[in-house]
C-alpha positions in Angstrom: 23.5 -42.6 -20.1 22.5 -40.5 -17.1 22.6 -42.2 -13.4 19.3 -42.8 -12.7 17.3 -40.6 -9.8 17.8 -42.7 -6.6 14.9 -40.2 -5.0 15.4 -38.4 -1.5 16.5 -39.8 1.6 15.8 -39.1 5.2 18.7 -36.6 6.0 16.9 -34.5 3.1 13.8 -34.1 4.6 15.5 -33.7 7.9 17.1 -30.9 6.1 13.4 -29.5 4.7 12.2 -29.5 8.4 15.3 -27.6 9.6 15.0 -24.9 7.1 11.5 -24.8 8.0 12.1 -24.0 11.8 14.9 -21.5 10.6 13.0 -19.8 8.4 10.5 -19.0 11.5 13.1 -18.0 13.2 13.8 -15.0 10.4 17.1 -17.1 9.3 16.9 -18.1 5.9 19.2 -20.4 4.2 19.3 -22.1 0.7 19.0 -26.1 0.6 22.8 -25.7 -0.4 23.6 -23.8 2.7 21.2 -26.7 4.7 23.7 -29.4 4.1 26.5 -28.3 6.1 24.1 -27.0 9.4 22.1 -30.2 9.3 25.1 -32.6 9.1 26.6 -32.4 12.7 22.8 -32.5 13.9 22.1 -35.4 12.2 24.8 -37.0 13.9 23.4 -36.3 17.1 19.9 -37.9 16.6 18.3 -41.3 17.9 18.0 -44.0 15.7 14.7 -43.5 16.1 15.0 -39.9 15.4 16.3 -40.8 12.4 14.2 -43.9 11.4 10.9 -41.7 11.4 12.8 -39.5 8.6 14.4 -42.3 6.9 10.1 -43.9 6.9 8.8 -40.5 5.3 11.4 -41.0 2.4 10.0 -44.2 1.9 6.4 -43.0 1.9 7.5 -40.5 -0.2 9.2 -42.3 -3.3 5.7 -44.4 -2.7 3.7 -41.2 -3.4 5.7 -40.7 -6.7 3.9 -43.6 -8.5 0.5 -42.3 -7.6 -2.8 -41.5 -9.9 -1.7 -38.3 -9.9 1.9 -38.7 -12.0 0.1 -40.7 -14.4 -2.9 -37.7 -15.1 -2.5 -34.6 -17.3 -4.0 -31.6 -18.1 -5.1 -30.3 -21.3 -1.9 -29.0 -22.0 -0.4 -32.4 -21.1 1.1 -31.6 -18.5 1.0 -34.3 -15.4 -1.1 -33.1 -12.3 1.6 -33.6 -9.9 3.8 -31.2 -12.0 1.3 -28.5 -12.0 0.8 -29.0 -8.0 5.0 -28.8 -7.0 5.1 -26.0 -9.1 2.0 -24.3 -6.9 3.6 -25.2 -4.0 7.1 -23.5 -5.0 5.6 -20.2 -5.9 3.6 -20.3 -2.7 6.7 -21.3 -0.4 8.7 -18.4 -2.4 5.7 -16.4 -1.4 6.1 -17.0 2.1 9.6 -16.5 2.1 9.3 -13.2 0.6 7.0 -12.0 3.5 8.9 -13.6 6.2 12.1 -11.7 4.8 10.4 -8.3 4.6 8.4 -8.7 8.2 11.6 -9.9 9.3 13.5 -6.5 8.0 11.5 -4.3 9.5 10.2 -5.7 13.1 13.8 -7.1 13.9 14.9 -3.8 13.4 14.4 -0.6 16.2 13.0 2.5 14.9 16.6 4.2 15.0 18.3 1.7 13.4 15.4 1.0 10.2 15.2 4.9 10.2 18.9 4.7 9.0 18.7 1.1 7.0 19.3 1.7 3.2 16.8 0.3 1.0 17.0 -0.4 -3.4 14.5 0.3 -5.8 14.7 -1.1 -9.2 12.7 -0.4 -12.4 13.3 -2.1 -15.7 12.1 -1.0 -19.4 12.6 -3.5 -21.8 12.5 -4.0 -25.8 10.3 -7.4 -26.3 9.5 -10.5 -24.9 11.2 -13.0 -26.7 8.2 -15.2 -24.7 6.1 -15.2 -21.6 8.5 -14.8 -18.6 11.3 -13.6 -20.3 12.2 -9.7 -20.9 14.3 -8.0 -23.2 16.2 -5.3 -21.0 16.4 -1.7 -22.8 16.7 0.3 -19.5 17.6 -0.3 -15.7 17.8 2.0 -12.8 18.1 1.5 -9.2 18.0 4.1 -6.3 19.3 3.7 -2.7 17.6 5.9 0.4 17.0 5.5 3.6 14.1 7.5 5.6 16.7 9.8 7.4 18.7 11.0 3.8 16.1 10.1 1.6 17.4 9.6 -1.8 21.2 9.2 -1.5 22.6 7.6 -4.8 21.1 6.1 -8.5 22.6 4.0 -11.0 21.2 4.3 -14.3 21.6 2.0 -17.9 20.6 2.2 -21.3 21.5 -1.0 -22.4 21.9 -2.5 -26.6 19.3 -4.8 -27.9 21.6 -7.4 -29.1 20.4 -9.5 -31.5 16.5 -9.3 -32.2 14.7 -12.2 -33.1 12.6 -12.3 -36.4 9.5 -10.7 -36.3 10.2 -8.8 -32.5 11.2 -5.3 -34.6 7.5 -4.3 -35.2 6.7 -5.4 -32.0 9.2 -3.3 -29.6 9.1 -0.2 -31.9 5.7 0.0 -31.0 6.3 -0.5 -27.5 8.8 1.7 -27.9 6.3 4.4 -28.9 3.8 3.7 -26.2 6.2 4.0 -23.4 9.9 4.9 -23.1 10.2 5.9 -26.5 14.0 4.1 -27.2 14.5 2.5 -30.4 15.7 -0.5 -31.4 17.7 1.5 -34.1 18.7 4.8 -33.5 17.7 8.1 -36.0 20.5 10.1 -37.6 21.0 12.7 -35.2 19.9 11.0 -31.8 22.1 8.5 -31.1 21.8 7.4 -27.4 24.7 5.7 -25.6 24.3 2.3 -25.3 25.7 -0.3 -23.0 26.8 -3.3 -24.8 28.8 -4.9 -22.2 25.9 -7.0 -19.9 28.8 -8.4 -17.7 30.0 -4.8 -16.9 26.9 -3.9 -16.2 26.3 -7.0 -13.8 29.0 -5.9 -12.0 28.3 -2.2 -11.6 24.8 -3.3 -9.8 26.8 -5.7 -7.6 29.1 -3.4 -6.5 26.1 -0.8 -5.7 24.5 -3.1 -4.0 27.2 -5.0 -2.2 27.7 -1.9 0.4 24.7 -3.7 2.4 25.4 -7.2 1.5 25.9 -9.6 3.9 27.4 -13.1 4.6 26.0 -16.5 4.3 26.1 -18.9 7.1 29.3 -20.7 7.2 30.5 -18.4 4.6 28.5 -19.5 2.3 29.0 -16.6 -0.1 27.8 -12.9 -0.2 24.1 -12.5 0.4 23.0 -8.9 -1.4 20.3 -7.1 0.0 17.1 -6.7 -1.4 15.5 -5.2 -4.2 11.8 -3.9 -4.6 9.9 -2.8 -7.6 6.3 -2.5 -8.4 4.0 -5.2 -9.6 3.0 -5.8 -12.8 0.8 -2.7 -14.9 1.0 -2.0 -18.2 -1.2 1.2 -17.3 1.3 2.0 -15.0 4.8 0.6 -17.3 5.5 -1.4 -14.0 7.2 -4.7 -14.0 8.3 -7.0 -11.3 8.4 -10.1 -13.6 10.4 -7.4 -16.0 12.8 -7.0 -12.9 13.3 -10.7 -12.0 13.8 -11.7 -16.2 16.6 -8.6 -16.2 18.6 -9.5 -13.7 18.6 -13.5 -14.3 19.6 -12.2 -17.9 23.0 -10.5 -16.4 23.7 -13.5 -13.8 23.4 -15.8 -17.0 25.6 -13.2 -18.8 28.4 -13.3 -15.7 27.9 -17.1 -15.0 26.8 -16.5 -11.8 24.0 -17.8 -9.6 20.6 -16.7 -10.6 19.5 -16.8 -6.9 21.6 -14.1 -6.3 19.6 -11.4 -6.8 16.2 -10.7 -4.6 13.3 -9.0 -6.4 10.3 -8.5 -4.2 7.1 -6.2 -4.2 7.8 -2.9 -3.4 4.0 -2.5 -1.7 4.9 -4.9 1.0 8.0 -3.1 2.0 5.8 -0.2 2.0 3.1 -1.9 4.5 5.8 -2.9 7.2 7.8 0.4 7.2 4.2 2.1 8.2 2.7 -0.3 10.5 6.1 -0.1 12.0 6.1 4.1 12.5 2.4 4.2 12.9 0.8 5.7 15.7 -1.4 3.7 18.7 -4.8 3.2 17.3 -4.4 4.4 14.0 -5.7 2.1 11.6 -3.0 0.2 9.3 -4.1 0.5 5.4 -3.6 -2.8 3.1 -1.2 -3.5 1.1 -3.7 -3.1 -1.7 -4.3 0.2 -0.8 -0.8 1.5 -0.5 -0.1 -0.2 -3.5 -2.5 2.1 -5.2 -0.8 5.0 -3.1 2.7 4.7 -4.9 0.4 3.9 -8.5 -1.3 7.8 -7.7 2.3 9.1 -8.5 1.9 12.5 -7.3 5.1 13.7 -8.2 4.7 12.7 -12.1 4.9 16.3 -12.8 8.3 17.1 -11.3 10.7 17.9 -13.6 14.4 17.0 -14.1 14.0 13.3 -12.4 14.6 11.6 -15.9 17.7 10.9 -17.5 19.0 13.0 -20.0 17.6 11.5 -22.8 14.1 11.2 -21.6 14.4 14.9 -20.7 14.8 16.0 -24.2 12.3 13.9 -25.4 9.9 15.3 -22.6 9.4 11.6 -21.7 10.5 11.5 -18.2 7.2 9.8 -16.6 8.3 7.0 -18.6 12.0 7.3 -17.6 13.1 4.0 -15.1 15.4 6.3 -13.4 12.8 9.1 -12.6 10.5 6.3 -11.7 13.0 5.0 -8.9 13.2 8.5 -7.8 9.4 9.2 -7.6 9.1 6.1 -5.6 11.3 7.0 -3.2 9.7 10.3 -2.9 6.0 9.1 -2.4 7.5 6.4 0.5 9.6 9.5 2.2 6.1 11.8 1.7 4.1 9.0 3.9 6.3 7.4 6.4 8.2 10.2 7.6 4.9 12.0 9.0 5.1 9.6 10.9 8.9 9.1 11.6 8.9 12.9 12.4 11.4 13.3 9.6 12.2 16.6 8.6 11.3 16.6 4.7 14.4 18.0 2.7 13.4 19.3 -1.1 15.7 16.9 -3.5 16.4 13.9 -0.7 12.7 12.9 0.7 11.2 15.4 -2.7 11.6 16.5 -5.2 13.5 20.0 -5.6 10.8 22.3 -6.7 8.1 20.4 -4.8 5.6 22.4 -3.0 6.0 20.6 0.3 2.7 22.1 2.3 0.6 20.9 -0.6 2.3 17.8 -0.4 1.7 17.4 3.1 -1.6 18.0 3.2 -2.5 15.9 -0.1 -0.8 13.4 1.5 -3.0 14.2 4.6 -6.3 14.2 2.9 -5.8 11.1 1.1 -5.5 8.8 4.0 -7.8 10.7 6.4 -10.1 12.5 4.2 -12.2 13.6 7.5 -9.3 14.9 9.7 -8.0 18.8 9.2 -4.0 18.6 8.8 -1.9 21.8 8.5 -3.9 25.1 7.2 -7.2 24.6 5.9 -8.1 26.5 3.1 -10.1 29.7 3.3 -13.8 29.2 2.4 -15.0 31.1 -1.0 -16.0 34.6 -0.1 -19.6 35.3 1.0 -21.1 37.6 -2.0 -22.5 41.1 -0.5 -26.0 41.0 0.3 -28.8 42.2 -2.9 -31.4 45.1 -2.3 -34.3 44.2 -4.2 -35.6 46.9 -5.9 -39.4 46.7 -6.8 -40.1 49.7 -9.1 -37.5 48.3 -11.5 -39.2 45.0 -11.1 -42.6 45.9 -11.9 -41.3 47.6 -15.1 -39.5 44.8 -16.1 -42.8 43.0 -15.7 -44.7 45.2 -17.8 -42.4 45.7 -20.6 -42.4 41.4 -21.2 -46.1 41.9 -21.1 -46.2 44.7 -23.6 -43.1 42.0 -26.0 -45.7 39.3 -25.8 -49.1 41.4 -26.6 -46.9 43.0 -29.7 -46.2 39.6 -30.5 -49.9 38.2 -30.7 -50.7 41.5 -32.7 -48.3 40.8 -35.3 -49.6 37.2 -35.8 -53.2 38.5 -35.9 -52.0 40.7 -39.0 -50.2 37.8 -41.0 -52.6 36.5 -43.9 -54.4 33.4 -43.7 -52.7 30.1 -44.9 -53.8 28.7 -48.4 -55.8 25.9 -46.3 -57.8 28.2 -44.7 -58.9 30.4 -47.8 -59.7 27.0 -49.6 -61.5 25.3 -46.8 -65.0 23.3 -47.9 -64.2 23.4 -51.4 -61.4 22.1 -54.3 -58.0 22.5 -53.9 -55.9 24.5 -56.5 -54.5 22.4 -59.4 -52.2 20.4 -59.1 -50.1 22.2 -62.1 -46.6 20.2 -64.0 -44.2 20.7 -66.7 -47.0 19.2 -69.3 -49.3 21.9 -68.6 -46.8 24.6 -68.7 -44.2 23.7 -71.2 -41.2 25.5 -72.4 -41.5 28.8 -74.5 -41.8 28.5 -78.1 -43.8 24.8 -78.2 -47.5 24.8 -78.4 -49.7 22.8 -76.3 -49.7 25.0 -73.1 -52.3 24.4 -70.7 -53.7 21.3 -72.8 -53.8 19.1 -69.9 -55.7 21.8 -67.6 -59.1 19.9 -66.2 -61.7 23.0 -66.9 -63.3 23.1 -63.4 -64.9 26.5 -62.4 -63.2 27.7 -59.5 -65.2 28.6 -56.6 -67.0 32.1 -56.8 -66.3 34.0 -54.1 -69.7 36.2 -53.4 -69.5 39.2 -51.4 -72.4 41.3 -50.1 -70.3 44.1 -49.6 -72.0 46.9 -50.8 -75.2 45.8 -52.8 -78.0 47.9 -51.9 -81.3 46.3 -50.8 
């Protein structure tokens, strides 16, 4: 039988408050980390210091037999539940900001010029359910603004064991995006990486050349990583990122804290309002989030992999997508950074860097001229008018249109006209004009006189 939860005392929310103050600070330390920081203080406080957080444990436990543990949702799940978990995502939330506002303003130009930085884009199989993601393909890219894109590491990774009824579901997938199989056809076999440990291991290792150290040695702290939000227009993933490398930690039995996936958009925010100029205006994350979704170097070639390239599927390629990320970041920050753009570090290698530029240019300040302007359309000679040739072009449709009314005076007059105040023709059928060789022909003719058409054409008087 399990001990039973004793709830939390006062040197844990003493521990909650530190974190708290650290945190502003731009320190940030797991609760695990808390414990031995927040013990020597401890020490060192009043009793009654210590009695007001040894009371707000007591209120606490209190709180945890209120109305709100013993009411549920329709999915039966109790309020209270619904409400810690709100308040987790929003402190991770806040975390998440703090760390990337922290990265950049803590940092001088110089130095965050120089700072490597990871992208990371996943494309998975299936999701065996909601939050969880089947990974078929990783890539990440380091760069900095000075090199631009320095190095990639790339995975194709086996599908292990596919639950029952997943197979229809990822093939299709499969064909809508990144176009790797579940089972490979006779003739295109792709290499697979079956090992999820190894491949655990190659991403720490890329990663750790940043890492840094916990407080009190508390273990390695790797830097982070940024990907895109979540589009299935765009075959972007965060939550794709987060479920991938949780699935590796889980393979190495490691922590699944110890990777960091945040929104690449936000990076993207600081690093410009940190390079902008005086009195330009700062765009929203929002907006530069669509700026990376444009993709303007989707056409580039030779960014994939190699599959992808044979398949001509590289836009869907995670390792061309790193690549074109980096690229679009390089292609806006570093007009401002003054950063010299180099074709296959800040572009790609057959780029056409003035377009670029000015595209670049145009999007943000549609208004304002950068770089060469292009050339208006050319002004058409001037036109003589020539007014003999009008006039007889004016008298020949004249002549078209009298011809015209001539000819329609000649045509005869329609069968209404000729019988117009007296009967119709006869209505004739089959019965009145059967087939050759039977008798009976014209039996069913009504004898009326047709109309005698008098003329006095020629009589004399």
């Amino acid at each position: 039988m399990g001990s039973k939860n004793k709830g939390r005392n006062g040197f844990y929310y003493f521990m909650v408050d530190l974190q708290k103050e650290k945190a502003d600070d731009g320190h940030f330390y797991r609760m695990d980390e808390m414990s031995g920081i927040a013990g020597p203080l401890w020490k060192n406080l009043s009793l009654d210091e210590r009695e007001y957080y040894n009371r707000r444990a007591k209120e606490e436990k209190l709180k945890g037999a209120s109305d709100m543990d013993r009411k549920y949702n329709s999915l039966g799940v109790s309020f209270s539940v619904v409400e810690g978990i709100e308040r987790e995502l929003d402190e991770q939330e806040r975390v998440m900001k703090a760390t990337i506002r922290n990265i950049a303003q803590s940092s001088s130009p110089e130095a965050l010029i120089r700072k490597p930085f990871y992208f990371c884009h996943v494309n998975y199989y299936f999701q065996p359910d909601k939050d969880s993601y089947q990974p078929a393909e990783i890539a990440l890219a380091e760069f900095t603004l000075e090199d631009g894109l320095r190095e990639t590491r790339h995975f194709i990774l086996h599908p292990g064991k596919i639950p029952l009824g997943m197979k229809a579901e990822a093939q299709t997938w499969a064909d809508k995006t990144h176009g790797i199989r579940l089972v490979d056809k006779p003739g295109e076999e792709i290499e697979r990486e079956g090992d999820f440990v190894k491949v655990f291991s190659n991403i720490v290792n890329f990663l750790k050349n940043d890492a840094g150290v916990g407080q009190g040695g508390g273990g390695m702290v790797l830097p982070v990583m940024y990907s895109m939000p979540d589009s299935l227009n765009n075959n972007t993933s965060l939550s794709a990122v987060k479920s991938c490398m949780n699935f590796l930690s889980g393979c190495a039995h490691e922590n699944r804290d110890l990777f960091r996936v945040y929104p690449l958009p936000e990076l993207f925010y600081h690093l410009w309002k940190k390079f902008e100029k005086k009195g330009d205006e700062t765009p929203t994350v929002a907006v530069l989030e669509n700026e990376v979704e444009k993709d303007i170097f989707s056409g580039a070639a030779d960014l994939g992999c190699e599959f992808h390239e044979a398949k001509d599927l590289s836009l869907h390629c995670s390792l061309s997508m790193v690549k074109r990320w980096v690229f679009t970041v390089c292609d806006f920050v570093n007009k401002m950074t003054g950063i010299e753009t180099i074709p296959g570090c800040h572009a790609p290698d057959n780029a056409d860097l003035q377009w670029a530029a000015i595209q670049s240019s145009k999007r943000m300040n549609p208004d304002v001229k950068v770089g060469y302007v292009d050339p208006p359309p050319p002004k058409s000679p001037p036109k003589f008018v020539d007014l003999t040739k009008m006039q007889e072009l004016r008298i020949r449709e004249k002549e078209a249109v009298e011809e015209e009314l001539s000819q329609a005076e000649r045509l005869p007059p329609p069968v209404s006209a000729v019988f117009r105040g007296g009967p119709l023709p006869p209505n004739l059928n089959d019965r009145d004009f059967p087939p050759i060789g039977t008798s009976g022909r014209g039996m069913y003719l009504p004898r009326s006189k047709w109309p005698a058409v008098s003329s006095q054409r020629g009589r004399r008087q």
